[in-house]
C-alpha positions as CSV (number, residue, x, y, z in Angstrom):
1,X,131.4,215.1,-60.3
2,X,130.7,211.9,-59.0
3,X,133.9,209.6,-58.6
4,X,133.9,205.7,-58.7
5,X,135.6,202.9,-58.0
6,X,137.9,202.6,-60.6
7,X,139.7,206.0,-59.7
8,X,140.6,204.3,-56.7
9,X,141.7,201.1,-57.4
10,X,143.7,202.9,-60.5
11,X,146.0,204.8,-57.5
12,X,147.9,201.5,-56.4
13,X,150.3,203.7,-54.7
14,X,147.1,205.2,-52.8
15,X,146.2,201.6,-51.9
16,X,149.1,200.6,-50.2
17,X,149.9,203.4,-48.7
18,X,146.0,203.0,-46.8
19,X,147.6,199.5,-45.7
20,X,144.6,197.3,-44.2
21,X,142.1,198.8,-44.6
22,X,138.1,198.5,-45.9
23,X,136.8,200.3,-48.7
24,X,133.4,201.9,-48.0
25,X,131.3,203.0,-51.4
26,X,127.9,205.6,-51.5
27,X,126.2,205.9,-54.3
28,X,127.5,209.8,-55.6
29,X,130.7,209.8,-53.1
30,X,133.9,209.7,-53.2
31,X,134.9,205.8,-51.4
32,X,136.0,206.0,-47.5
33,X,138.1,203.7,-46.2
34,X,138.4,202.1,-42.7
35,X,141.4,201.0,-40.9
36,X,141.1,197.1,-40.1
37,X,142.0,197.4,-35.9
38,X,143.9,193.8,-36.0
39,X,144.5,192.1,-32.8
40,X,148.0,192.5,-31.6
41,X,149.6,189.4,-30.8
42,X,150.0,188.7,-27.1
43,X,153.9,189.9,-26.0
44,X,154.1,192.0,-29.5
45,X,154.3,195.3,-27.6
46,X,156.7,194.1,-24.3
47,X,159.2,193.0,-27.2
48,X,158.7,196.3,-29.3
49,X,159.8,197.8,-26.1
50,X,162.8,195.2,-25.7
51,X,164.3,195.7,-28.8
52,X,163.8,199.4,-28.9
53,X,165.5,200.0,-25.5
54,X,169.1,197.6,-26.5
55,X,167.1,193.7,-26.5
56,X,169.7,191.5,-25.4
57,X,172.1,194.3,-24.1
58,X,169.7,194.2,-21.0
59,X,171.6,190.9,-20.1
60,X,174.4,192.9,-19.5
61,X,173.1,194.8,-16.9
62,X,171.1,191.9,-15.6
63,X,174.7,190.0,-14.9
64,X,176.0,193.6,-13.1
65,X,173.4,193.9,-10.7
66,X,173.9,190.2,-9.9
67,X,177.6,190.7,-9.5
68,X,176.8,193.8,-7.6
69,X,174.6,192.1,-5.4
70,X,176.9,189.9,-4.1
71,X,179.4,191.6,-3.4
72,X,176.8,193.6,-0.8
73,X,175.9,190.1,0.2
74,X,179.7,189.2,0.8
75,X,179.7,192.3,3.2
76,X,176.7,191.9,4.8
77,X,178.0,188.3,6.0
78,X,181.3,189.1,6.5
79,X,181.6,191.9,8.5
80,X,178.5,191.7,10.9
81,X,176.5,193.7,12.3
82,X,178.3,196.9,10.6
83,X,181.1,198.8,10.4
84,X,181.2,202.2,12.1
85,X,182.8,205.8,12.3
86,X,182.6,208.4,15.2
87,X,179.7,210.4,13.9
88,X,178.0,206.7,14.2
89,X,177.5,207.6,18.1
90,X,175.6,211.0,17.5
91,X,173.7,209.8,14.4
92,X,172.7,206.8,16.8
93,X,172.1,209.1,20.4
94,X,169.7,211.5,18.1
95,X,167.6,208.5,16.9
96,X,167.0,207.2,20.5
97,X,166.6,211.1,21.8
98,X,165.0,212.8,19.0
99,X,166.3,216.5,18.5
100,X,167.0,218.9,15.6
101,X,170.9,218.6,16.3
102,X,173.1,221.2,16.3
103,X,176.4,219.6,14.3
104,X,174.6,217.8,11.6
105,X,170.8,217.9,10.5
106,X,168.8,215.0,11.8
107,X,167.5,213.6,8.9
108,X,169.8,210.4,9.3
109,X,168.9,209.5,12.6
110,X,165.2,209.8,11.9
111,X,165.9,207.2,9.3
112,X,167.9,205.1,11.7
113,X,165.0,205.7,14.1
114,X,162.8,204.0,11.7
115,X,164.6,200.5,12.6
116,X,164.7,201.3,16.4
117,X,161.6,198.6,17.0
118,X,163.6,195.9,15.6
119,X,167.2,196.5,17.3
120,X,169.4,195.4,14.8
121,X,172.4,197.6,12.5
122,X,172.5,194.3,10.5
123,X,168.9,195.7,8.9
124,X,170.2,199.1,8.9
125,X,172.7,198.2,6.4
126,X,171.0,195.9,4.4
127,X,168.4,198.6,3.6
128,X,171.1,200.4,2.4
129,X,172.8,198.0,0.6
130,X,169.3,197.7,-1.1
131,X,169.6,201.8,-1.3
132,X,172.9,201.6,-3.2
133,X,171.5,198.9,-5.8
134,X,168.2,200.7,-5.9
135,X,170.9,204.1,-7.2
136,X,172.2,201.9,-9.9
137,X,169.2,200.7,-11.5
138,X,167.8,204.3,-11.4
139,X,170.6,205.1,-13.5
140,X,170.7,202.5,-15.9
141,X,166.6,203.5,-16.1
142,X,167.4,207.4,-16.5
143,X,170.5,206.3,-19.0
144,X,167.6,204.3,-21.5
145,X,165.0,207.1,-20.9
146,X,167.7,209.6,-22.2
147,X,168.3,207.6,-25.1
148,X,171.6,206.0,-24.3
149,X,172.5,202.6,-25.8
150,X,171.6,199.3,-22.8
151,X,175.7,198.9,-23.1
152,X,176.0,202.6,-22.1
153,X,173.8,202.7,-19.5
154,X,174.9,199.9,-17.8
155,X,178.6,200.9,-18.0
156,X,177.3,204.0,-16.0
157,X,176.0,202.5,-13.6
158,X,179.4,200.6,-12.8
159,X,180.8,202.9,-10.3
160,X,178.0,202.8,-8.0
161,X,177.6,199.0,-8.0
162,X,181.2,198.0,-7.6
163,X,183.2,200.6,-6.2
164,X,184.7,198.9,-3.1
165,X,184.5,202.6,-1.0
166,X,181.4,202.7,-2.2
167,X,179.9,199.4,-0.5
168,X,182.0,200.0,2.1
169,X,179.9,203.3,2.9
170,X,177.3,202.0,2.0
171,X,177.5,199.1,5.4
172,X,178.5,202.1,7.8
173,X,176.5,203.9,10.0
174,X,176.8,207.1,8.0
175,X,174.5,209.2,6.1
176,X,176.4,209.2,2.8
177,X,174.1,206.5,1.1
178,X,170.7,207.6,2.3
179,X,171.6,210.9,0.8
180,X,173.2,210.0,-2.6
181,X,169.7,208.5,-3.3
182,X,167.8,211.4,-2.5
183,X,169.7,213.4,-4.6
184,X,169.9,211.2,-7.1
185,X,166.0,210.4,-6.5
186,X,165.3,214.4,-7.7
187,X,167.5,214.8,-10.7
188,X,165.7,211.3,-12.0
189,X,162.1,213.8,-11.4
190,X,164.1,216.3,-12.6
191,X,165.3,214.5,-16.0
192,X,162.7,211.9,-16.3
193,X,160.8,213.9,-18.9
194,X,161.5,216.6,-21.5
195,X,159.2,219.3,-19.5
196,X,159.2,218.7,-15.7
197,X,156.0,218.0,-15.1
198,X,153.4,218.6,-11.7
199,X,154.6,215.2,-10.2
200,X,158.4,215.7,-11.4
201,X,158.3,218.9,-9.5
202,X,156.8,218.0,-6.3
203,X,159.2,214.4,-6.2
204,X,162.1,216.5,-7.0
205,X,161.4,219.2,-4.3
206,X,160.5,216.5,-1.7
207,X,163.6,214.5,-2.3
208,X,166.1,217.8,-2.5
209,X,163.9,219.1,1.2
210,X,164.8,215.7,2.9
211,X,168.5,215.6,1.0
212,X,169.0,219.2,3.1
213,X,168.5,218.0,6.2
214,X,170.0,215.0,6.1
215,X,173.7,216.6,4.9
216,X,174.3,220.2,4.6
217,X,175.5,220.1,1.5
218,X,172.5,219.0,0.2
219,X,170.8,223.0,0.6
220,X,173.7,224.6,-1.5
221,X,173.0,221.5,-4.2
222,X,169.1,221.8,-4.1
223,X,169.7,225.5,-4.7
224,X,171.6,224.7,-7.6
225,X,168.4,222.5,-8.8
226,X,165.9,225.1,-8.6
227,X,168.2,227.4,-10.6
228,X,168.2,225.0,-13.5
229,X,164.5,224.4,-12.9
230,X,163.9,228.3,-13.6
231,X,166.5,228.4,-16.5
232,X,164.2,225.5,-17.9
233,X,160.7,227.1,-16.8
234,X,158.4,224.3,-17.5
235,X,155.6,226.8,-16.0
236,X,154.3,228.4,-13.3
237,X,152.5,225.3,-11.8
238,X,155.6,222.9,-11.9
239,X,158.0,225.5,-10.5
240,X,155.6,226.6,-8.1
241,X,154.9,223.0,-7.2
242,X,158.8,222.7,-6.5
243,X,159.4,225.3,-4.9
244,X,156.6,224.4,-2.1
245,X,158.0,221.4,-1.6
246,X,160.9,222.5,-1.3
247,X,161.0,225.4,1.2
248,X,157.6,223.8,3.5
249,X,159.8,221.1,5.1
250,X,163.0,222.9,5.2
251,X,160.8,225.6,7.1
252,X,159.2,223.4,9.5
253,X,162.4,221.7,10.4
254,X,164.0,225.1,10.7
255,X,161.1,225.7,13.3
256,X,161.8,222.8,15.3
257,X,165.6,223.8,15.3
258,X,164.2,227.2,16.3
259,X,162.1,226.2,18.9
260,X,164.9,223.9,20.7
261,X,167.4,226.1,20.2
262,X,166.7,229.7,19.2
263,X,167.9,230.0,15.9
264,X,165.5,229.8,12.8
265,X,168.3,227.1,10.9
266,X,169.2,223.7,9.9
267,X,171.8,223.4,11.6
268,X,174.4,225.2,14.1
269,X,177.4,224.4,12.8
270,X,178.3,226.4,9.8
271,X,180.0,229.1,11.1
272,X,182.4,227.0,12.6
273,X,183.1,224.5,10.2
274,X,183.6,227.4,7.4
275,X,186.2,228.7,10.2
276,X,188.2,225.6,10.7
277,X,188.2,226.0,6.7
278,X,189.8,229.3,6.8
279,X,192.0,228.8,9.8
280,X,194.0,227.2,7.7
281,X,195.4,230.0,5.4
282,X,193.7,233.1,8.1
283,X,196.6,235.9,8.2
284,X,195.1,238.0,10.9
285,X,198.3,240.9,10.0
286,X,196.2,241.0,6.7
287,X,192.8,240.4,8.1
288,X,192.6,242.8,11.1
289,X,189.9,241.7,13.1
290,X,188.3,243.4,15.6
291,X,189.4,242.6,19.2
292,X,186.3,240.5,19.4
293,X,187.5,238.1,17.0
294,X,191.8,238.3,17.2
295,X,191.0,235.1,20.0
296,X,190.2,233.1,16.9
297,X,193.6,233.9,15.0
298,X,195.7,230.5,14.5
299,X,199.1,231.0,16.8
300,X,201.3,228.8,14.2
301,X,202.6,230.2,11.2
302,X,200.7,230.1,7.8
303,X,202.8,227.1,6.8
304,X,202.5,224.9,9.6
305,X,198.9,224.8,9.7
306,X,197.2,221.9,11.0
307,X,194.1,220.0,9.4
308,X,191.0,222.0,8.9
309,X,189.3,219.3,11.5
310,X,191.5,219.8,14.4
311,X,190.4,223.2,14.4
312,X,186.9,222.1,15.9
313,X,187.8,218.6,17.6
314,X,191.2,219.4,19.3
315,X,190.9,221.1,22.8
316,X,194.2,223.4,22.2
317,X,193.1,225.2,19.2
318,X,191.7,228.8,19.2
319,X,188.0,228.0,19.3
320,X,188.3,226.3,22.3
321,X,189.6,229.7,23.8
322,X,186.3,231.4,23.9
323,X,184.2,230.6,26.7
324,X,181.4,227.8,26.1
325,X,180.4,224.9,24.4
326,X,181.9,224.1,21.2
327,X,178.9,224.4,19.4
328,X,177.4,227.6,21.4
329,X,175.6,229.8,19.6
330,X,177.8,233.0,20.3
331,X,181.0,230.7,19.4
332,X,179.1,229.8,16.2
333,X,178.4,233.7,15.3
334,X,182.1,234.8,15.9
335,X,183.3,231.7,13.7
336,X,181.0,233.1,11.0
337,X,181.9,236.4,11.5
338,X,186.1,235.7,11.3
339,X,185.6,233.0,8.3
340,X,184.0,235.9,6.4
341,X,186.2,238.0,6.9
342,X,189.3,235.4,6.3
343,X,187.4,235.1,3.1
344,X,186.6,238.7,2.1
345,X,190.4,239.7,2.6
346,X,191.9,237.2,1.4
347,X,190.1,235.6,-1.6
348,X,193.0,234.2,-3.4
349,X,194.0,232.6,-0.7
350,X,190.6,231.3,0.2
351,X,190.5,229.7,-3.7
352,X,194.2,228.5,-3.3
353,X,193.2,226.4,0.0
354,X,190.1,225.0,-1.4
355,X,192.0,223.9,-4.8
356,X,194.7,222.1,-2.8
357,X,192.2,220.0,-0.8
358,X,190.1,219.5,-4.5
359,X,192.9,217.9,-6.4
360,X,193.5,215.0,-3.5
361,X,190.1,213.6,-5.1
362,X,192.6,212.7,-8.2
363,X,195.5,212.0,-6.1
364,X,194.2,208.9,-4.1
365,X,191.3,206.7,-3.1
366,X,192.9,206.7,0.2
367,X,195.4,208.3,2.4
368,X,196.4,208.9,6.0
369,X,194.2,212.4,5.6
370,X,193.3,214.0,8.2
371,X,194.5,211.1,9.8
372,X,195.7,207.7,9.7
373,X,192.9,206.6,12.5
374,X,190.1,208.5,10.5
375,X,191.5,206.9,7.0
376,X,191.2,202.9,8.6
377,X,187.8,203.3,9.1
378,X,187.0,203.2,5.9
379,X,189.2,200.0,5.5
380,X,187.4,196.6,5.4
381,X,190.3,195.4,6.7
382,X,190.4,197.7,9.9
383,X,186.7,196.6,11.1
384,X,187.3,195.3,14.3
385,X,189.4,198.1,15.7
386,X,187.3,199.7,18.4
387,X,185.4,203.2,18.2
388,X,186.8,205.5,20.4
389,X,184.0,207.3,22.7
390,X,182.6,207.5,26.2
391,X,180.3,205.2,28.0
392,X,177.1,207.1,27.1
393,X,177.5,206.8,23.6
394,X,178.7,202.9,24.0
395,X,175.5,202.9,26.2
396,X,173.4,204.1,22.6
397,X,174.8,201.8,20.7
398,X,173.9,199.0,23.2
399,X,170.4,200.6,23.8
400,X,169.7,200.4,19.8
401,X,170.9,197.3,19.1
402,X,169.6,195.6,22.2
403,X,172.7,193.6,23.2
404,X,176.7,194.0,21.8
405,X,177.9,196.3,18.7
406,X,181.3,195.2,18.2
407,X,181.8,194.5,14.5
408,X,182.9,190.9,14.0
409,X,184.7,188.6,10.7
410,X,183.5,186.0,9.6
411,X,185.5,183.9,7.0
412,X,185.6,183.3,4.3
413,X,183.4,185.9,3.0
414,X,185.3,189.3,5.1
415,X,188.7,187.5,4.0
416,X,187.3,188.3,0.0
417,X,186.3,191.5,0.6
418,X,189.5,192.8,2.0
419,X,191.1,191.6,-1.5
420,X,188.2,193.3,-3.2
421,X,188.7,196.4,-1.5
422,X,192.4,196.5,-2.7
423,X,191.7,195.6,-6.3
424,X,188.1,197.1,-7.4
425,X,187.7,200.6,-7.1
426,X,187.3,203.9,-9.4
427,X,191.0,205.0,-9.4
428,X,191.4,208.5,-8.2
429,X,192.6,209.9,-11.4
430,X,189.8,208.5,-13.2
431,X,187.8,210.5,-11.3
432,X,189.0,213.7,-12.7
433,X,188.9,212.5,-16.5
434,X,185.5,211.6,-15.9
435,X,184.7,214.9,-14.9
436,X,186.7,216.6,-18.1
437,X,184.6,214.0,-20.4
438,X,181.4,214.8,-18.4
439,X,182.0,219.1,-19.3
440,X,183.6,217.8,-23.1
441,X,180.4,215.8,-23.9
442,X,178.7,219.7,-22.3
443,X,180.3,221.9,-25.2
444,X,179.5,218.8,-28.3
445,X,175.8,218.9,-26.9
446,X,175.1,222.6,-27.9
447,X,174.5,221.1,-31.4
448,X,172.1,218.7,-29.5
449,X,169.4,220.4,-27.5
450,X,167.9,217.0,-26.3
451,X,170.8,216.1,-24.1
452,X,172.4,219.7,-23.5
453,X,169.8,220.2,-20.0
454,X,170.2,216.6,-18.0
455,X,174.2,216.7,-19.3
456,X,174.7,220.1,-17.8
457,X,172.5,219.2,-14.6
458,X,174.1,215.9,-14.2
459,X,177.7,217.1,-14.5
460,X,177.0,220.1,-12.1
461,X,175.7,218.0,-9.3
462,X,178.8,215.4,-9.6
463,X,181.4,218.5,-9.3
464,X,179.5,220.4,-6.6
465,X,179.4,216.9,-4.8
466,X,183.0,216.8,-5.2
467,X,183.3,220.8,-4.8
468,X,181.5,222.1,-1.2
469,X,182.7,219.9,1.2
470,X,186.6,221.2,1.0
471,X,185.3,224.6,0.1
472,X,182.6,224.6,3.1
473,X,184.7,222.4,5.5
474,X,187.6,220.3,4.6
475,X,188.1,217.3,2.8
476,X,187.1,213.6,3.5
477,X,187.2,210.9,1.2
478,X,184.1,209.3,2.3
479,X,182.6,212.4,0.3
480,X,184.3,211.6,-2.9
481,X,182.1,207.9,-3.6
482,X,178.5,210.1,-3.1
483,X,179.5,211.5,-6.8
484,X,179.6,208.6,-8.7
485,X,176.2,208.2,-10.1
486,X,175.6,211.6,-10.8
487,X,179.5,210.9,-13.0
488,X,179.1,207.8,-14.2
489,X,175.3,208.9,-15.7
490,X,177.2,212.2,-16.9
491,X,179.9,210.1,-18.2
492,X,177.3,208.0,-20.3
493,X,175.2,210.6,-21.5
494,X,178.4,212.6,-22.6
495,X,179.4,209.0,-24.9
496,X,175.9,208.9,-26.1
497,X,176.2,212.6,-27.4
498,X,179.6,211.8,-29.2
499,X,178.0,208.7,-31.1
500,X,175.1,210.7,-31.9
501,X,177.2,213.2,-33.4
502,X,179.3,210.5,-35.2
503,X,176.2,209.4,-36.5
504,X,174.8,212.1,-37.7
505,X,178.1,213.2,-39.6
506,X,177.4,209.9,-41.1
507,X,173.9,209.5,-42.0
508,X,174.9,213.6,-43.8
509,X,177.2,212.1,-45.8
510,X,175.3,209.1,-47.3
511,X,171.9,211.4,-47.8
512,X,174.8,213.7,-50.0
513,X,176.0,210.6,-51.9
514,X,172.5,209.9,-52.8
515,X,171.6,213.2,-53.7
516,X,174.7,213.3,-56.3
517,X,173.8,210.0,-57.4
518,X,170.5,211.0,-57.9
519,X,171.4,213.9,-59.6
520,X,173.3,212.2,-61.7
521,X,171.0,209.3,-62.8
522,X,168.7,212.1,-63.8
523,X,171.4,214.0,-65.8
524,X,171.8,210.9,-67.6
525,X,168.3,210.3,-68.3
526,X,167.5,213.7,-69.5
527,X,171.0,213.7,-72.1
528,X,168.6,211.0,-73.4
529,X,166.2,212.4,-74.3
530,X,163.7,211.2,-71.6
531,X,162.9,214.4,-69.9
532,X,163.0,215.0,-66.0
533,X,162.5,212.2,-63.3
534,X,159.8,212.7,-61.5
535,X,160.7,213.0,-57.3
536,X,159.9,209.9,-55.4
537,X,156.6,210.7,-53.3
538,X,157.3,210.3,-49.4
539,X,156.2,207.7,-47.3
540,X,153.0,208.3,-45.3
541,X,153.5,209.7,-41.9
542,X,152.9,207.1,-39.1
543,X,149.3,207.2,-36.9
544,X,149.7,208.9,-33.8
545,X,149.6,206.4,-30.9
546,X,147.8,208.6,-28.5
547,X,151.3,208.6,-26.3
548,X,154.0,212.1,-26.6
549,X,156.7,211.0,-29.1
550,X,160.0,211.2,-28.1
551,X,161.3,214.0,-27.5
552,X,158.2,216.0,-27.2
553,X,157.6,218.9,-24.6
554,X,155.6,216.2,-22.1
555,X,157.1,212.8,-23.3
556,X,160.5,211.3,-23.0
557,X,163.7,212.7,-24.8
């Protein structure tokens, strides 16, 4: 049968539903038609992208970051070169004497070693200024790539570009900003894509490997990763890919360590701070150590108990009864050995403790805890009071910076910032709704796959963040402010979860209205006499672009 040109042109619904396109005829064949490939117009596909990712909204965040920016600036020339904390002097005597040290892991100092040639803290804090603004565009970035609204996404990245404990942080000579944005680097490989791909895996497992030994904290939390990794299985190359890049650096940094100091570790502190953890609830009447270990039992009675800290800093404590340095290894092994036992025996007690020192998170930004000297560092306002140390470590700080350390004001700009400090911050018991909104938005994703995975991994980091340092050591508020992205994104994504779901209710209950109406235009027609309406015929599916659609196993969500 041949077919002509008439058929064709008689389908008018065929016809516009080929768009532009070229009809091709041969003699005793059905016609063919081309699609027309029309030039696209020059800035057609940068504004698709604009509008499809919130258009104007973007100004928002635009005006954020600019806000954000200087209030870093304000810092940076206000309070010059930095501001500092005790562990400043060993973070500092590591970078000029390169070791695997034995309280904290190293990573830190071989970033501050980095600006050793230039001899200045003033660049060391601006790059992590820069750090702490680079965070909060990742997140408003992750935010649009999980299909948040621009107004969303930029309201989660508020926390980590205003809050005043935050910035402050961020211009100390501390390892809390460095790694926030490595571990906020590999849940953005982690999360960037449906499927975590090759690259994903390999960023992610390099960022959680360097996050490990920077703080200690970060193993437990790059554990917690890989976990979600497997429950995700995006195959055997990307999990395999992770898990090399994962284990190969922590393993040759626990060789180093090893080969200094004769233990295959990260660190050689553990034991002991997990001690001065549990030496504040330890009952030894209900423990009964072994005579080995009964040196270690607090002398005071349960109640009056002092800080977990002074436990490993003051010199009239139990720890400082066994023979050695602080940080020996045999003192480090019977720590370890009473702590697990203080926690075996006494479990409830253990969880009681750790609770207690959890819920100051909600209670305050800032109190005299441990103590009032410890709790003015943190204090723009307390910048010029002077570090208490020896001369070698003043000697360090001299040697780094190649002349004077002493912070100094300059007005008007540190005069601001004191106000600032006082006035903008993430109040304490916002902290704790966020996290209740974070695991509510976890239980209304189940009826949405798409955001159920980054949601759960987002609002696990935040609370283990918040979670290991009183449960591993004792708590510090200067660990509370490394949270915030990971809540604020959590928070977002949680919103964006709730509107989808109010949307979706919606959009059911107009498609029923139509159906009835429908059904009852046809009702009508066929009481008429004019038989049954015929069902609309569907729109043609779009042309593949040649890029994964949203939401596909390789493409975005």
């Amino acid at each position: 049968m041949v077919v002509g040109v008439g058929w064709w042109q008689s389908r008018p619904d065929l016809l516009s539903s080929a768009g532009n396109a070229t009809l091709r005829t041969v003699p005793g064949h059905a016609p063919t038609h081309r699609p027309k490939h029309r030039a696209v117009r020059r800035g057609g596909a940068s504004k698709g992208v604009w509008g499809r990712t919130g258009g104007w909204w973007h100004c928002l965040f635009v005006a954020l970051f600019l806000g954000a920016l200087a209030v870093r600036l304000a810092a940076v020339f206000g309070y010059r070169p930095a501001l500092w904390f005790n562990d400043s002097y060993d973070y500092v005597g590591v970078a000029l004497r390169p070791e695997p040290y034995v309280v904290r892991p190293a990573g830190y100092s071989m970033f501050l070693r980095a600006f050793l040639p230039f001899h200045s803290f003033e660049l060391v804090v601006l790059a992590q200024h820069l750090i702490g603004l680079a965070v909060g565009v990742g997140i408003y970035l992750l935010l649009l790539r999980l299909r948040s609204p621009a107004w969303l996404a930029a309201g989660g990245a508020v926390p980590q570009l205003f809050d005043a404990y935050q910035i402050a942080l961020e211009h100390m000579v501390l390892s809390e900003t460095l790694f926030t944005a490595l571990l906020f680097g590999a849940v953005m490989c982690l999360l960037w894509n449906r499927r975590v791909g090759v690259l994903g895996a390999l960023g992610a497992g390099l960022a959680l490997s360097a996050a490990s030994v920077t703080r200690s904290v970060g193993l437990p939390l790059a554990l917690v990763a890989a976990l979600w990794l497997v429950a995700r299985w995006p195959g055997w190359r990307s999990v395999g890919v992770f898990a090399v890049a994962l284990t190969l650096p922590l393993a040759a940094y626990s060789g180093w360590y090893k080969a200094e100091h004769g233990t295959f570790a990260i660190s050689g502190s553990t034991g002991i701070f997990l001690y001065s953890r549990t030496a504040t609830f330890a009952d030894c009447a209900v423990i009964d150590p072994p005579e080995e270990l009964r040196v270690l039992c607090p002398a005071e009675p349960v109640g009056e108990r002092q800080q977990p800290s002074n436990y490993i800093w003051h010199g009239d404590t139990p720890l400082f009864d066994v023979p050695g340095e602080t940080f020996s290894p045999e003192k480090e092994e019977l720590a370890r050995q009473f702590a697990t036992a203080a926690i075996t025996r006494q479990p409830l007690d253990y969880l009681r403790t750790v609770a207690h020192d959890f819920r100051r998170t909600f209670e305050s930004r800032l109190a005299d805890y441990p103590s009032r000297m410890v709790a003015q560092r943190y204090l723009f306002a307390s910048a010029t009071i002077p570090l208490q140390g020896k001369d070698r470590e003043a000697a360090d700080m001299r040697a780094f910076e190649g002349g004077e350390f002493a912070t100094t004001v300059h007005s008007p700009a540190a005069g601001w910032l004191v106000s600032y400090q006082r006035d903008v911050r993430v109040p304490a018991p916002a902290i704790g709704i966020a996290l209740l909104a974070a695991f509510a938005g976890l239980v209304l994703s189940v009826r949405d796959r798409t955001r159920r995975a980054p949601l759960l991994l987002l609002a696990g980091v935040a609370l283990l963040a918040l979670l290991l340092p009183p449960a591993t050591a004792g708590f510090d508020y200067r660990y509370v402010p490394p949270s915030f992205p990971f809540l604020g994104a959590a928070v977002a994504l949680a919103l964006t979860t709730v509107l989808r779901f109010r949307q979706e209710r919606r959009d059911r209950q107009e498609r029923r209205g139509r159906g009835q109406e429908r059904r009852g235009r046809g009702q009508e027609r066929r009481d008429g006499g004019q038989g049954p309406v015929s069902a609309p015929r569907p729109d043609p599916a779009p042309p593949a672009t040649g890029s994964p659609a949203p939401g596909s196993p390789g493409g975005p969500w």
